[in-house]
C-alpha positions as CSV (number, residue, x, y, z in Angstrom):
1,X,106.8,83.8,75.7
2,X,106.2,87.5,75.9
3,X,104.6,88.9,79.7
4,X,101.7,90.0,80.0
5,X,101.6,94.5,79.8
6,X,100.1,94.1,83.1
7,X,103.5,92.5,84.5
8,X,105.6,95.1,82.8
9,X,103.3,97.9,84.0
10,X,104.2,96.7,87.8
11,X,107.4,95.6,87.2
12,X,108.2,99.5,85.5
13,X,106.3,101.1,88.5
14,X,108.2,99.1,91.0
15,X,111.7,100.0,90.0
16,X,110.6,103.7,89.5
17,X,110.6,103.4,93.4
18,X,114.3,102.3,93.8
19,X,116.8,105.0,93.4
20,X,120.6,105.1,95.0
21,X,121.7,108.1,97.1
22,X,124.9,108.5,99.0
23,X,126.2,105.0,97.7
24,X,123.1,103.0,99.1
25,X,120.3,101.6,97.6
26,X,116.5,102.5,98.6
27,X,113.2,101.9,97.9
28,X,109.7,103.8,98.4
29,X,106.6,102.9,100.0
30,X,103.2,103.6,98.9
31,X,102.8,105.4,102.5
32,X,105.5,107.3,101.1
33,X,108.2,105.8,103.7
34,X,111.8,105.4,102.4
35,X,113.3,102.0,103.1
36,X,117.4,101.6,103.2
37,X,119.9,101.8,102.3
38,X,120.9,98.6,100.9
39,X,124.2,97.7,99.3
40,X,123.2,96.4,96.1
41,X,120.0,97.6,93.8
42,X,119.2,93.7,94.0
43,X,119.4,93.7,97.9
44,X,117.0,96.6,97.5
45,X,114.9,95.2,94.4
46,X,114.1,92.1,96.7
47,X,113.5,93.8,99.9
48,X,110.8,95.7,97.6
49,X,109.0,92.7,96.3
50,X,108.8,91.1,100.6
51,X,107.4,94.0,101.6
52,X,105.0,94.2,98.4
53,X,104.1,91.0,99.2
54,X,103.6,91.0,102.8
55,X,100.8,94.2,102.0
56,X,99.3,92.0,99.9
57,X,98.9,88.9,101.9
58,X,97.3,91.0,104.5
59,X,100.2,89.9,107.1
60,X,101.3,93.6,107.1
61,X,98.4,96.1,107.9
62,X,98.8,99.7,105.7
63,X,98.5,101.3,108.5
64,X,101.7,99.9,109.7
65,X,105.1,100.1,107.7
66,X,107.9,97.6,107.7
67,X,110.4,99.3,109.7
68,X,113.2,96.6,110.1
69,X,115.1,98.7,112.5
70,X,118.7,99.4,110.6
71,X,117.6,100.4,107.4
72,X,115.1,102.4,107.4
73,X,115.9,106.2,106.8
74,X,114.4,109.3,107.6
75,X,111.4,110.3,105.1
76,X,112.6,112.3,102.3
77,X,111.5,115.3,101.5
C-alpha cells in the first residue's frame, strides 16, 4: 500500500536536514541547532526522529534544545 503524500512530504523534509561533514553525520533543528556528528546517517536518521518526537509529545519545550552533551556541535553558519 502506497503512503500517504503527507508522509513523504515529512519524511523528504526530514532528511533534507541530515547532511555528513568531516566524516560524521548531523542533523538540523528547527531552532536551527546542529546535532552530531554521528557515525552512521542511520545513527543520525534516528536520533532525528527522538528528538522530533520528544517536540512533539511536549516532553521537550522549543524553547529548550536537546543538547546531549558529546554530540552536539557548534551552530553552523
Amino acid at each position: 500500500m502506497a503512503q500517504p503524500d503527507t508522509y513523504n512530504a515529512q519524511a523528504k523534509y526530514r532528511t533534507s536536514r541530515m547532511f555528513m561533514d568531516k566524516g560524521g553525520w548531523y542533523f538540523r533543528t528547527r531552532e536551527g541547532d546542529t546535532v552530531g556528528p554521528f557515525a552512521e546517517e542511520l545513527e543520525a536518521s534516528t536520533q532525528l526522529e527522538v528528538y522530533i518526537r520528544l517536540v512533539n509529545s511536549g516532553l521537550l519545550p522549543f524553547d529548550e534544545v536537546l543538547r546531549p552533551a558529546p554530540v552536539l556541535a557548534k551552530r553552523a553558519g
